[in-house]
PQR file of N, CA, C, O and H, with PARSE charges and radii, in Angstrom:
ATOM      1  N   UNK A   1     -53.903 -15.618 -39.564 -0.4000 1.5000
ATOM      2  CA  UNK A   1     -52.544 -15.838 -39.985 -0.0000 2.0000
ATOM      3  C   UNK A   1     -51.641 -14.878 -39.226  0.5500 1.7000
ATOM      4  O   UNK A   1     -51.822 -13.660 -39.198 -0.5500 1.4000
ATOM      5  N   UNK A   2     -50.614 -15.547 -38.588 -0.4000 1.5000
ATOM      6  CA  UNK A   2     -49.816 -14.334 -37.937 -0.0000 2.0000
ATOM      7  C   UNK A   2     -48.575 -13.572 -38.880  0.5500 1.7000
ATOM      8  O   UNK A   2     -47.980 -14.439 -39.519 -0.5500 1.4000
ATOM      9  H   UNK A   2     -50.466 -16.535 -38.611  0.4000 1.0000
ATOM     10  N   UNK A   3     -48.266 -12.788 -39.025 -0.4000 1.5000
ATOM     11  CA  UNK A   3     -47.058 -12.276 -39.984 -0.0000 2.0000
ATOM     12  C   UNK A   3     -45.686 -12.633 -39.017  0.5500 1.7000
ATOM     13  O   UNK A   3     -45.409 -12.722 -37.821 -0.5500 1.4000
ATOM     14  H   UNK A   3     -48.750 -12.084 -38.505  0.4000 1.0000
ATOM     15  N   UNK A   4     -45.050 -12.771 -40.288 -0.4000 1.5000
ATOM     16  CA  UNK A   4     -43.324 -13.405 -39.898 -0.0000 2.0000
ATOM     17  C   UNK A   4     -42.271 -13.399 -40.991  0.5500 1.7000
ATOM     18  O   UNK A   4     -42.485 -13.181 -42.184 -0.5500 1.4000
ATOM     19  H   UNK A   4     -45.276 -12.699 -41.260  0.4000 1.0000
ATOM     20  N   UNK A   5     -41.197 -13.646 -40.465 -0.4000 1.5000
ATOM     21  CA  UNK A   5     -40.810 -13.100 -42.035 -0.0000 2.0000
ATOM     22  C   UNK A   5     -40.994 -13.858 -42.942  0.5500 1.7000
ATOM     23  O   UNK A   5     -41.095 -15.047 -42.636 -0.5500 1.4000
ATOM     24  H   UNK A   5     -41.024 -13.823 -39.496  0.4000 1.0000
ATOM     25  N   UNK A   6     -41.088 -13.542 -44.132 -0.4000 1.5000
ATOM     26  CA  UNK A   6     -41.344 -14.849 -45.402 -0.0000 2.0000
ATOM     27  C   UNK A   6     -42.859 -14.564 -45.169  0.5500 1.7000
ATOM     28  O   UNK A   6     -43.402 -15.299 -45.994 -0.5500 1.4000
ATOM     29  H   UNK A   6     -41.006 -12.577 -44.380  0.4000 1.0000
ATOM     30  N   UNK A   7     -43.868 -13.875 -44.471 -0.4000 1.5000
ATOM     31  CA  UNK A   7     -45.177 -14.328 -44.228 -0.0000 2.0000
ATOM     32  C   UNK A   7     -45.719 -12.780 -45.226  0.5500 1.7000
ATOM     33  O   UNK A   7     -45.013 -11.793 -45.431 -0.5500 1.4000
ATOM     34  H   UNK A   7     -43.427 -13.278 -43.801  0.4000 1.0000
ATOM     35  N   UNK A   8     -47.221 -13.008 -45.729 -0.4000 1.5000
ATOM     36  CA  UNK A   8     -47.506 -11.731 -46.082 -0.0000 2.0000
ATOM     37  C   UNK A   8     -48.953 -11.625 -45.481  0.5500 1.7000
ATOM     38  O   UNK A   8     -49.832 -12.182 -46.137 -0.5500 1.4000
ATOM     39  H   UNK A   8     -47.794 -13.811 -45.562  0.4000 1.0000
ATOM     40  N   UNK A   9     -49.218 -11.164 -44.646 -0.4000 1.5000
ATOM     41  CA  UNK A   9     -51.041 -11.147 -44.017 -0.0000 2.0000
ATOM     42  C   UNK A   9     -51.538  -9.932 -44.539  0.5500 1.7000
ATOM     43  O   UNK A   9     -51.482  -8.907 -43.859 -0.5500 1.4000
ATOM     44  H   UNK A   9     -48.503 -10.711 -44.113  0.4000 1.0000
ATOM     45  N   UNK A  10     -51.982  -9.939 -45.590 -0.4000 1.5000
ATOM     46  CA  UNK A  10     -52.791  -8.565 -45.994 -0.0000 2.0000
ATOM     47  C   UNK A  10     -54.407  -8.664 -46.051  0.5500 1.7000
ATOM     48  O   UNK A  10     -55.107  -7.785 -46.553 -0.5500 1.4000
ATOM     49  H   UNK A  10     -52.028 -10.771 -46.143  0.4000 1.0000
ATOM     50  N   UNK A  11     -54.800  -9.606 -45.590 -0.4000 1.5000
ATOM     51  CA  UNK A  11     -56.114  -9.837 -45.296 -0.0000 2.0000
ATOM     52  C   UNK A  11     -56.268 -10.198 -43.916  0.5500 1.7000
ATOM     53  O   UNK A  11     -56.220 -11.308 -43.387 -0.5500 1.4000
ATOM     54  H   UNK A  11     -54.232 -10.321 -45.182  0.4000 1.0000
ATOM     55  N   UNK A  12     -56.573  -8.393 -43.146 -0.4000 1.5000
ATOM     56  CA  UNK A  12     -56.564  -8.588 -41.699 -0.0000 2.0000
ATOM     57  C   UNK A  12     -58.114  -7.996 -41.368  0.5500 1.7000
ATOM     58  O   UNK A  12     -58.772  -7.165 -41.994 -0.5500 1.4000
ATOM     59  H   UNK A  12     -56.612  -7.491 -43.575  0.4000 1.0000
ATOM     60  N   UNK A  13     -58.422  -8.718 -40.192 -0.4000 1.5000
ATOM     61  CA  UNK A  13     -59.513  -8.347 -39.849 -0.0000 2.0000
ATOM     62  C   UNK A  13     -59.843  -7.030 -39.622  0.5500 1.7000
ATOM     63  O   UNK A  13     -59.072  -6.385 -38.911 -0.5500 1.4000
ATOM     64  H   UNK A  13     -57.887  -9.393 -39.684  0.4000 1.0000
ATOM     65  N   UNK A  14     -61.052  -6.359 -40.177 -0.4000 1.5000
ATOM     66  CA  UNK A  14     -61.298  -4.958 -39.954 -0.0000 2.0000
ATOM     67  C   UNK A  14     -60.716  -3.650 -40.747  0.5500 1.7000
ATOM     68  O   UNK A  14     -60.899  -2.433 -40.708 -0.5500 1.4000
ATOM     69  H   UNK A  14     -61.679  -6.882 -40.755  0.4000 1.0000
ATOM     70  N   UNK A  15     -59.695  -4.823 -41.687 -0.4000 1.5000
ATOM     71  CA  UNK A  15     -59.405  -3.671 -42.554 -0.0000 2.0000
ATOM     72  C   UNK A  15     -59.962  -3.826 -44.198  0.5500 1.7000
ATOM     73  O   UNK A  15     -59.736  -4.724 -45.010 -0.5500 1.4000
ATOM     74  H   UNK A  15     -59.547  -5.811 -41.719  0.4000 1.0000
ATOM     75  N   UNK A  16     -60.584  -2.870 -44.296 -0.4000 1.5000
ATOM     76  CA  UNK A  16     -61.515  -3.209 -45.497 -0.0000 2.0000
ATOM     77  C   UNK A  16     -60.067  -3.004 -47.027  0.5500 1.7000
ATOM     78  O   UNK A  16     -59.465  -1.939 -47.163 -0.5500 1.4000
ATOM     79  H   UNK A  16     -60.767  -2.141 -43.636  0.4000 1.0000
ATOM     80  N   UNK A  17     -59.808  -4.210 -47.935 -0.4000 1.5000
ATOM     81  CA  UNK A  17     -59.310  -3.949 -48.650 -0.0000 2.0000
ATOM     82  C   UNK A  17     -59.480  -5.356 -49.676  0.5500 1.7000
ATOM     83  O   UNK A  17     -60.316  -6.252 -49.557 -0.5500 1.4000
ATOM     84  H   UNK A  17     -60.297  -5.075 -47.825  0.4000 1.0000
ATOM     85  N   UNK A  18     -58.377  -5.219 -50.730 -0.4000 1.5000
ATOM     86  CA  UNK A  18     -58.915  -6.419 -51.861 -0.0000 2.0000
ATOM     87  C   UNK A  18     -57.296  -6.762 -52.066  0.5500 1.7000
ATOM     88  O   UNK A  18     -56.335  -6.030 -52.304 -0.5500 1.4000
ATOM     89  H   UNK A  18     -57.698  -4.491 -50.827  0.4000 1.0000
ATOM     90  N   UNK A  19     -57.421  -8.195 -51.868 -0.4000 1.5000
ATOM     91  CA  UNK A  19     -55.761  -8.441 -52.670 -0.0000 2.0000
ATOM     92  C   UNK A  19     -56.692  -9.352 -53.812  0.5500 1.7000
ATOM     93  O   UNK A  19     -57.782  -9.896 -53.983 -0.5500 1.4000
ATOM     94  H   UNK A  19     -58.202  -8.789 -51.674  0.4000 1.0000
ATOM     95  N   UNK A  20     -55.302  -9.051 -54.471 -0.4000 1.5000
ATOM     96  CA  UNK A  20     -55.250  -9.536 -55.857 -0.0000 2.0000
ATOM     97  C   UNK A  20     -54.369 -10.304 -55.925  0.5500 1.7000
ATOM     98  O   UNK A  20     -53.256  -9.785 -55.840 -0.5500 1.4000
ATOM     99  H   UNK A  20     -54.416  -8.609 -54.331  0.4000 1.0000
ATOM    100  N   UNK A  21     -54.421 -12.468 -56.173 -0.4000 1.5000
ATOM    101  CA  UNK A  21     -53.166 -12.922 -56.083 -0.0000 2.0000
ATOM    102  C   UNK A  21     -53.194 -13.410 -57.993  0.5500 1.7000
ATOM    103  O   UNK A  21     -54.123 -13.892 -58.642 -0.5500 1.4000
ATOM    104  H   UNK A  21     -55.325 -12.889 -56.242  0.4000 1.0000
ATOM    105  N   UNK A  22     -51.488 -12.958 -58.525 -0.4000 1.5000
ATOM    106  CA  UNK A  22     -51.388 -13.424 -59.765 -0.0000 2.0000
ATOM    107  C   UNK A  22     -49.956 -14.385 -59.793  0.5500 1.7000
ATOM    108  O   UNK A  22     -49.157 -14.178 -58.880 -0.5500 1.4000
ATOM    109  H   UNK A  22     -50.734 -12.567 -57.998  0.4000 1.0000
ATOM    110  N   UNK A  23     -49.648 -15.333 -60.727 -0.4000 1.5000
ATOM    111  CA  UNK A  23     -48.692 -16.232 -60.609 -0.0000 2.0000
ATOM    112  C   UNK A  23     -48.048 -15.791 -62.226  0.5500 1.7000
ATOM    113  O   UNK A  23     -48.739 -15.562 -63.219 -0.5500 1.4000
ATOM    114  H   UNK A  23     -50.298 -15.502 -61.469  0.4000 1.0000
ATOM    115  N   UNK A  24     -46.552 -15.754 -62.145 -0.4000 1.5000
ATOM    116  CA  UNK A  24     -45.731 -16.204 -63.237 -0.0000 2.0000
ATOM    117  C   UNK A  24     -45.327 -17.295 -63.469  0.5500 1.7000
ATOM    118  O   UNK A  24     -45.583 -18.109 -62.581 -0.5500 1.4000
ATOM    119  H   UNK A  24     -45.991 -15.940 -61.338  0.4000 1.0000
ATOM    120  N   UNK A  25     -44.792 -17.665 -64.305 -0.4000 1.5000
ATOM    121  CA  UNK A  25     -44.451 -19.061 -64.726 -0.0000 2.0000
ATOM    122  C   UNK A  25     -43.183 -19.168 -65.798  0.5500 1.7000
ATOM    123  O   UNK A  25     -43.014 -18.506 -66.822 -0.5500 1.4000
ATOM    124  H   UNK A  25     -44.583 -17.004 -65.027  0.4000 1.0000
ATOM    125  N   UNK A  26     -42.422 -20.120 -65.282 -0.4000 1.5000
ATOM    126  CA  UNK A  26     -41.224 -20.011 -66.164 -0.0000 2.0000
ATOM    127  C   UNK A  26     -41.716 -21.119 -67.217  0.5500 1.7000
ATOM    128  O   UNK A  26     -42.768 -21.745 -67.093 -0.5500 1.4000
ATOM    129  H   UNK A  26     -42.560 -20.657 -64.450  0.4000 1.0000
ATOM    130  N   UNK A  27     -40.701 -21.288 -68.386 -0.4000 1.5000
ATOM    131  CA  UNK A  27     -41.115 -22.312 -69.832 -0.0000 2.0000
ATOM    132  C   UNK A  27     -41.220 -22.952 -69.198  0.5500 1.7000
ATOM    133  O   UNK A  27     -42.359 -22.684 -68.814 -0.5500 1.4000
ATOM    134  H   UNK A  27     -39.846 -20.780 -68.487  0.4000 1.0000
ATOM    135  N   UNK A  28     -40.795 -24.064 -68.428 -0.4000 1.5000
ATOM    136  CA  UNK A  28     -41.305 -25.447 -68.094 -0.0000 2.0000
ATOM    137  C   UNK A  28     -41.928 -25.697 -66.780  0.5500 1.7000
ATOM    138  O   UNK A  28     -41.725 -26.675 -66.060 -0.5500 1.4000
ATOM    139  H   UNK A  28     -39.870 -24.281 -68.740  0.4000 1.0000
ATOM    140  N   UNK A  29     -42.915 -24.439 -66.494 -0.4000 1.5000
ATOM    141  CA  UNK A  29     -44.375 -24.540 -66.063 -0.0000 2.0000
ATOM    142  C   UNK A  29     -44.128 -24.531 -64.490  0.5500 1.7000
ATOM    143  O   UNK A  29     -45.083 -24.717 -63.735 -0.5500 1.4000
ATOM    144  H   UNK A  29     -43.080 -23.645 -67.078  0.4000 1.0000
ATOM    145  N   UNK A  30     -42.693 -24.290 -63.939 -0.4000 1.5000
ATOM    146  CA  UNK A  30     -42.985 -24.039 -63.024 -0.0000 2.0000
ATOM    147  C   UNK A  30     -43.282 -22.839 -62.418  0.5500 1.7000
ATOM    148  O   UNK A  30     -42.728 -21.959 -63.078 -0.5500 1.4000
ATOM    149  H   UNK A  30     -41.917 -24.139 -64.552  0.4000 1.0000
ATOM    150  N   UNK A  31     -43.816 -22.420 -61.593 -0.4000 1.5000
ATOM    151  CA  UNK A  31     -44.135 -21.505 -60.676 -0.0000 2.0000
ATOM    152  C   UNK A  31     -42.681 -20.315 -60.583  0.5500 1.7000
ATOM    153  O   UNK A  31     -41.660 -20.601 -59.957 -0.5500 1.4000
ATOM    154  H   UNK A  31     -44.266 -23.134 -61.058  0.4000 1.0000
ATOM    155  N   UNK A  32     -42.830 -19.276 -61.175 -0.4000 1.5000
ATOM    156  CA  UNK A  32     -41.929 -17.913 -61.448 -0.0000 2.0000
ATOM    157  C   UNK A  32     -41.948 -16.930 -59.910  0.5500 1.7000
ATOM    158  O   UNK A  32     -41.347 -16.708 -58.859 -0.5500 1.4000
ATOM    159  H   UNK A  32     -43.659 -19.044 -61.684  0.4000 1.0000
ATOM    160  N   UNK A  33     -42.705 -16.707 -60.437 -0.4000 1.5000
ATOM    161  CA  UNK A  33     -43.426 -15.572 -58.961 -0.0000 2.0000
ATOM    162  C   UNK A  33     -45.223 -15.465 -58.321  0.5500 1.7000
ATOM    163  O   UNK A  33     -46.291 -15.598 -58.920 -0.5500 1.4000
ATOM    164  H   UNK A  33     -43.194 -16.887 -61.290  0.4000 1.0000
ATOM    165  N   UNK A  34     -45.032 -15.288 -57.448 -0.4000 1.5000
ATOM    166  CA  UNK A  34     -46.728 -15.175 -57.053 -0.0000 2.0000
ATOM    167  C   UNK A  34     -46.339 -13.426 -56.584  0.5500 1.7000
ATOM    168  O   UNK A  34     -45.427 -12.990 -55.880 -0.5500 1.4000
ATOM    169  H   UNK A  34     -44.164 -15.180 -56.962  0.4000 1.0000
ATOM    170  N   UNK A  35     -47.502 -12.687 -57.343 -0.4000 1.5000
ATOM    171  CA  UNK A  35     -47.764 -11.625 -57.159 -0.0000 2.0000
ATOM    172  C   UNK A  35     -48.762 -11.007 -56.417  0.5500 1.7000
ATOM    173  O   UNK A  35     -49.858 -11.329 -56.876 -0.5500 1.4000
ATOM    174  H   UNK A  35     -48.243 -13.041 -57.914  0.4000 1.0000
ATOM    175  N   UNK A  36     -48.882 -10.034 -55.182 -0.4000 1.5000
ATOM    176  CA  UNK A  36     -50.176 -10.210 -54.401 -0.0000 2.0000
ATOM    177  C   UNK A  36     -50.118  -8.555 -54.722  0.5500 1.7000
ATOM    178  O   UNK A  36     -49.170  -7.776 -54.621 -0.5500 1.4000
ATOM    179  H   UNK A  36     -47.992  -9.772 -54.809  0.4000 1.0000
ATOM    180  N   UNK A  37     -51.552  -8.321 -55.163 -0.4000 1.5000
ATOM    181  CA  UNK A  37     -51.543  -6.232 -54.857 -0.0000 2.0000
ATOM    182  C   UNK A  37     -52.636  -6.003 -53.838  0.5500 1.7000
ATOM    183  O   UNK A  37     -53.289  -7.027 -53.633 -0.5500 1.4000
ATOM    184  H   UNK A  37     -52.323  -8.954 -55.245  0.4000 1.0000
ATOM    185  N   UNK A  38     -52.869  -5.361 -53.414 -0.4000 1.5000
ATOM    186  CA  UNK A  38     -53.166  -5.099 -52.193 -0.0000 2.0000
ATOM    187  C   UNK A  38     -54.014  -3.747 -52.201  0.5500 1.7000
ATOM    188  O   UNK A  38     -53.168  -2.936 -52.578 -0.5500 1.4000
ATOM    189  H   UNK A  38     -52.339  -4.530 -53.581  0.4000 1.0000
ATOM    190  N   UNK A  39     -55.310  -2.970 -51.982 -0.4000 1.5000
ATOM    191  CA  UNK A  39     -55.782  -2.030 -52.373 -0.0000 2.0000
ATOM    192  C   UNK A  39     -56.793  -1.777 -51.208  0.5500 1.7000
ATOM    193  O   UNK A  39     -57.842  -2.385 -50.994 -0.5500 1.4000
ATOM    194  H   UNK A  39     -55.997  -3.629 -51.675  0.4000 1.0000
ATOM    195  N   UNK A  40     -56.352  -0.949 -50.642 -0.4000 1.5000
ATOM    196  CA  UNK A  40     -57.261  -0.690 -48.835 -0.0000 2.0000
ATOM    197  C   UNK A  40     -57.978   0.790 -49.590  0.5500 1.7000
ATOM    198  O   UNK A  40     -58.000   1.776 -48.852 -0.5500 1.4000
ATOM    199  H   UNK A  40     -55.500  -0.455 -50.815  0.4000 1.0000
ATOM    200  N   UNK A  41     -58.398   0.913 -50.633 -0.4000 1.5000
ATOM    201  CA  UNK A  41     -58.782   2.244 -51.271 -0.0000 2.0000
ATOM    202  C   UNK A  41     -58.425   3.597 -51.200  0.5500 1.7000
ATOM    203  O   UNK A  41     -59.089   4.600 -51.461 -0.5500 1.4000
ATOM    204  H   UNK A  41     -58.380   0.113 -51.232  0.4000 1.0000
ATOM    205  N   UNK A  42     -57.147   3.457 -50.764 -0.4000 1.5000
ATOM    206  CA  UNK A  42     -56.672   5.011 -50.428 -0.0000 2.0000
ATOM    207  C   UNK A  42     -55.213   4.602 -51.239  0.5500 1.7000
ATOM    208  O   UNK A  42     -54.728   5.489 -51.942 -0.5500 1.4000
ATOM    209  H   UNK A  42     -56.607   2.642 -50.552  0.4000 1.0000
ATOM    210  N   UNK A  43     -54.583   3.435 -51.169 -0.4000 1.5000
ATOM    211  CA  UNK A  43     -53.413   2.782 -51.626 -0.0000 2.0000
ATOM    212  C   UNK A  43     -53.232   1.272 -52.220  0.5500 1.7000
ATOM    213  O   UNK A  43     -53.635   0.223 -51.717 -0.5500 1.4000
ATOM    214  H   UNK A  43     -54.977   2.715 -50.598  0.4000 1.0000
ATOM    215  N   UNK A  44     -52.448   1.482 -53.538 -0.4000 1.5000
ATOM    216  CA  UNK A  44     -52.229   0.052 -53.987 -0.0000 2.0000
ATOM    217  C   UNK A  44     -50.867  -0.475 -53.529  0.5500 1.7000
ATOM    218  O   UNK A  44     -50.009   0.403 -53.620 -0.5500 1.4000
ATOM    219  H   UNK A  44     -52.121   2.334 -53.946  0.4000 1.0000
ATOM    220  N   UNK A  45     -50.393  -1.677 -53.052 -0.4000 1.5000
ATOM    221  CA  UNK A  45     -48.955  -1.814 -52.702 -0.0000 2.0000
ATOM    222  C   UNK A  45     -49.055  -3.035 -53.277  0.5500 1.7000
ATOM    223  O   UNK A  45     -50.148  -3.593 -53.190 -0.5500 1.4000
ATOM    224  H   UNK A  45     -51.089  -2.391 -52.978  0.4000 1.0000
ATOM    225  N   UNK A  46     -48.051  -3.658 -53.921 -0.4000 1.5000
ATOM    226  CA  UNK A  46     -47.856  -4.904 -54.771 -0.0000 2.0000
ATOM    227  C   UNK A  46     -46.419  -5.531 -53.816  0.5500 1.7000
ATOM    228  O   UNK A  46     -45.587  -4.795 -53.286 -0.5500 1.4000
ATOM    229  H   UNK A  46     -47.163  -3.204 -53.992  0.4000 1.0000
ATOM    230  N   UNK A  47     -46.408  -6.600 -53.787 -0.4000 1.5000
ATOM    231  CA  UNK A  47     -45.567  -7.790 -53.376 -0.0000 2.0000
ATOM    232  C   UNK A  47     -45.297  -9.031 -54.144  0.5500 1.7000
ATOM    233  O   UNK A  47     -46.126  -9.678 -54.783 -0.5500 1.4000
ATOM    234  H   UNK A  47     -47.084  -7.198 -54.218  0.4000 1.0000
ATOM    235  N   UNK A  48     -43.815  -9.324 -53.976 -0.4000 1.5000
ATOM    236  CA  UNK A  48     -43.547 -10.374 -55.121 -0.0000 2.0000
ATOM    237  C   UNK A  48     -42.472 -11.218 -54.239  0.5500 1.7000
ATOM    238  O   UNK A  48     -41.488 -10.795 -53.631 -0.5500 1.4000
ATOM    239  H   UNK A  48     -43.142  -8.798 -53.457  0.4000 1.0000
ATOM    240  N   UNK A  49     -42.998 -12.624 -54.368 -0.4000 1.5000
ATOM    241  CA  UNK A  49     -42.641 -13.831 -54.119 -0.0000 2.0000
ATOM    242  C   UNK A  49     -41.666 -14.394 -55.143  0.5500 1.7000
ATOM    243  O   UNK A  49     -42.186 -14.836 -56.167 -0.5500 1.4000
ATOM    244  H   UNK A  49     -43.797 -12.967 -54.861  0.4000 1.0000
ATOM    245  N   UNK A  50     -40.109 -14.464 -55.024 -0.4000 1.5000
ATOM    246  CA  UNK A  50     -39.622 -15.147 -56.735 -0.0000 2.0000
ATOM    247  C   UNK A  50     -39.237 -16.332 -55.830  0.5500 1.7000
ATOM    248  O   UNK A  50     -39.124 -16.425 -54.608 -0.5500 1.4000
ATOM    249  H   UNK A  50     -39.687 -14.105 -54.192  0.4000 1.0000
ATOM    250  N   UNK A  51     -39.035 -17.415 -57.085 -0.4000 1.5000
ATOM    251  CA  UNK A  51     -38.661 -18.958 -56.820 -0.0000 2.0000
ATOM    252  C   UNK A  51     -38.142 -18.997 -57.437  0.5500 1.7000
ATOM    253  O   UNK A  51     -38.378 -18.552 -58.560 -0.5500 1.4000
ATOM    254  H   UNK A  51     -39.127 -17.339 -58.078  0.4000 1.0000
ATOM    255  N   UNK A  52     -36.601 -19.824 -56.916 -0.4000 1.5000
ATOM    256  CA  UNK A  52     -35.446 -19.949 -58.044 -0.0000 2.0000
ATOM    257  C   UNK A  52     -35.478 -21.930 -57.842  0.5500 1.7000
ATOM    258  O   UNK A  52     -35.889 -22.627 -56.915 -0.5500 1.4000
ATOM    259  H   UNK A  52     -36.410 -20.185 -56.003  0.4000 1.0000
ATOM    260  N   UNK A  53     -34.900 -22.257 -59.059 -0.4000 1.5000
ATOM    261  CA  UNK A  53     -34.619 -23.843 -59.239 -0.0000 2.0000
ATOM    262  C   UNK A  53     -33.514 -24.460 -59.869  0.5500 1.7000
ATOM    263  O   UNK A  53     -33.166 -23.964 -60.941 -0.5500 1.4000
ATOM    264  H   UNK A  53     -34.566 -21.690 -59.813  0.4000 1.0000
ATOM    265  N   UNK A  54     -33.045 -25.187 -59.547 -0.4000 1.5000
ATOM    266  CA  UNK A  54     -31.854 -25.965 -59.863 -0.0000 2.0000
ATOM    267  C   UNK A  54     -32.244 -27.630 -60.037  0.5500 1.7000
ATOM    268  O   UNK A  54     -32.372 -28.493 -59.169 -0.5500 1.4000
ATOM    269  H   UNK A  54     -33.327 -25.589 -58.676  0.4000 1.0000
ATOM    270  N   UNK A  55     -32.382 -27.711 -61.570 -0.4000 1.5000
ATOM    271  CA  UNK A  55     -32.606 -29.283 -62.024 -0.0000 2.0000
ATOM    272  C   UNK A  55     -34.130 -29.638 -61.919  0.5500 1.7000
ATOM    273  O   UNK A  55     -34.665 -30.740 -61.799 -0.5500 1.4000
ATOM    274  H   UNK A  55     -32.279 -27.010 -62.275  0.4000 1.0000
ATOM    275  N   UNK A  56     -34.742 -28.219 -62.010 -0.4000 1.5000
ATOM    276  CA  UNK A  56     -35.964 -28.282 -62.018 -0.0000 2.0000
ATOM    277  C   UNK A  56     -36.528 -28.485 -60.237  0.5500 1.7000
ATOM    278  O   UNK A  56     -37.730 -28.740 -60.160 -0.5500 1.4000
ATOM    279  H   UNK A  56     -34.307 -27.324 -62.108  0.4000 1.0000
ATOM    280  N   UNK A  57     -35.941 -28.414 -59.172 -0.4000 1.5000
ATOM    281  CA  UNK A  57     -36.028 -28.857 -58.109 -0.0000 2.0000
ATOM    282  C   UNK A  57     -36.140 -26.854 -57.190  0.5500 1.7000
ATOM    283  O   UNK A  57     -35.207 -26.052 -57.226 -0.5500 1.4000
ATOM    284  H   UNK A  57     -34.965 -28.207 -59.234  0.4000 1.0000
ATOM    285  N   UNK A  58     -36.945 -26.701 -56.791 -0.4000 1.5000
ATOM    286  CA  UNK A  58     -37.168 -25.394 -55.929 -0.0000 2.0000
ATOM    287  C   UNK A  58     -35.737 -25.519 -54.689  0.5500 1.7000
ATOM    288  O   UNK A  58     -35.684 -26.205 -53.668 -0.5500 1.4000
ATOM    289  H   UNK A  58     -37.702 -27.352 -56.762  0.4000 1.0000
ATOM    290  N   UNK A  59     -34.604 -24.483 -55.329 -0.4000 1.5000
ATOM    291  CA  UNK A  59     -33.553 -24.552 -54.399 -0.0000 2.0000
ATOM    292  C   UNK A  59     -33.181 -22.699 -53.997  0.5500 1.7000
ATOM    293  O   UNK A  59     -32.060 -22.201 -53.887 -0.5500 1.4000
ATOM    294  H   UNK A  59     -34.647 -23.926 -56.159  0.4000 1.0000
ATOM    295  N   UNK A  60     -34.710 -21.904 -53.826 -0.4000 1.5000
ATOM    296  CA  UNK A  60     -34.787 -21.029 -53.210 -0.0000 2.0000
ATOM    297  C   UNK A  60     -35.983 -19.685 -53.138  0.5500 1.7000
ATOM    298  O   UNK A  60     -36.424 -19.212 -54.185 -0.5500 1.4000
ATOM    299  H   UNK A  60     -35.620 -22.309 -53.916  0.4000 1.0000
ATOM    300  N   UNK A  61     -36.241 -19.377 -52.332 -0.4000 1.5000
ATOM    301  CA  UNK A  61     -38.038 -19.008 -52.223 -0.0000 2.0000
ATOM    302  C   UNK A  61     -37.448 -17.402 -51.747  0.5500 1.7000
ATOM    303  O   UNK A  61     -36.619 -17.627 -50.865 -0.5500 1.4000
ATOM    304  H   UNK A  61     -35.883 -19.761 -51.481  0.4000 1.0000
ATOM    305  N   UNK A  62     -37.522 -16.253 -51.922 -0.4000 1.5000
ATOM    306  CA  UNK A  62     -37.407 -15.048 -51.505 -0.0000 2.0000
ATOM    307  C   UNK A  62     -38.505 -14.590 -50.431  0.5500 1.7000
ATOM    308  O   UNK A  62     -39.527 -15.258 -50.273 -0.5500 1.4000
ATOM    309  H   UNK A  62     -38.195 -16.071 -52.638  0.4000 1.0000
ATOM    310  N   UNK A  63     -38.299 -13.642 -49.837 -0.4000 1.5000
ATOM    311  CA  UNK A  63     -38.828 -13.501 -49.382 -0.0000 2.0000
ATOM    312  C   UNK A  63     -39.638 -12.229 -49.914  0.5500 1.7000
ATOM    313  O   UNK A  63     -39.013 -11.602 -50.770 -0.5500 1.4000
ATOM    314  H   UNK A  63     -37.469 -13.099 -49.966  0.4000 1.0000
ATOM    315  N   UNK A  64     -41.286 -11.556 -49.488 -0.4000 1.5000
ATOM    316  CA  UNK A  64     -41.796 -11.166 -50.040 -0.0000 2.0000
ATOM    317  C   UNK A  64     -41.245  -9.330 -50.105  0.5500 1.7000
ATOM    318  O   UNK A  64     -40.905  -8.598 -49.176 -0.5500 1.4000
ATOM    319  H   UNK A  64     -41.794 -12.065 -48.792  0.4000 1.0000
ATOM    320  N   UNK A  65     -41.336  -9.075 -51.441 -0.4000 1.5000
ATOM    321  CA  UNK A  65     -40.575  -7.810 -51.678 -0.0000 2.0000
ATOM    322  C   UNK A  65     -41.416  -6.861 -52.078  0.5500 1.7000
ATOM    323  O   UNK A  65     -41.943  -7.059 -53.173 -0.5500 1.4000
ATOM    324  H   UNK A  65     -41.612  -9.670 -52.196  0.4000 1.0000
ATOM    325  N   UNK A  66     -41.760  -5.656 -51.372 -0.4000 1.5000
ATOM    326  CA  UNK A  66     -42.822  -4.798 -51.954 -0.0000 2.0000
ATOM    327  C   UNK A  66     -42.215  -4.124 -53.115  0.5500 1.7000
ATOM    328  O   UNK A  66     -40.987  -4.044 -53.133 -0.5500 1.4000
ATOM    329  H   UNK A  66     -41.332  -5.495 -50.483  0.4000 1.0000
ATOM    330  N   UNK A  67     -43.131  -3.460 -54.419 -0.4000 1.5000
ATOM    331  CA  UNK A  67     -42.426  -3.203 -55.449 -0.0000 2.0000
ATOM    332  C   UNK A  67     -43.725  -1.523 -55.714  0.5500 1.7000
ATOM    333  O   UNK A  67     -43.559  -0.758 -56.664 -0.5500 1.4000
ATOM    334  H   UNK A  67     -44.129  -3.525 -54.405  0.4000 1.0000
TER
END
């Protein structure tokens, strides 16, 4: 996977680490945020994906924000 913006590659070759992907969800089941943490054993770094909607229709995707 190449990184870009909007892109998150934390599973790169040769680097020994663990992501963790978790999803939120708004009341009517759509997709809130995808949460990725990231743990190369020396450091945890977490990233968050939000999705916004209008009429139930995905009318905007963030880009990924370390937290």
């Amino acid at each position: 996977m190449v990184s870009s913006a909007g892109s998150l590659d934390l599973e790169r070759p040769g680097v020994n680490g663990d992501v963790a992907t978790a999803f939120t969800y708004n009341g009517d089941g759509t997709v809130a945020t995808i949460v990725k943490t990231y743990n190369d054993g020396v450091t945890t770094a977490t990233y968050t994906k939000t999705f916004t909607y209008t009429s139930g229709q995905v009318t905007g995707i963030s880009k990924w924000v370390k937290s």
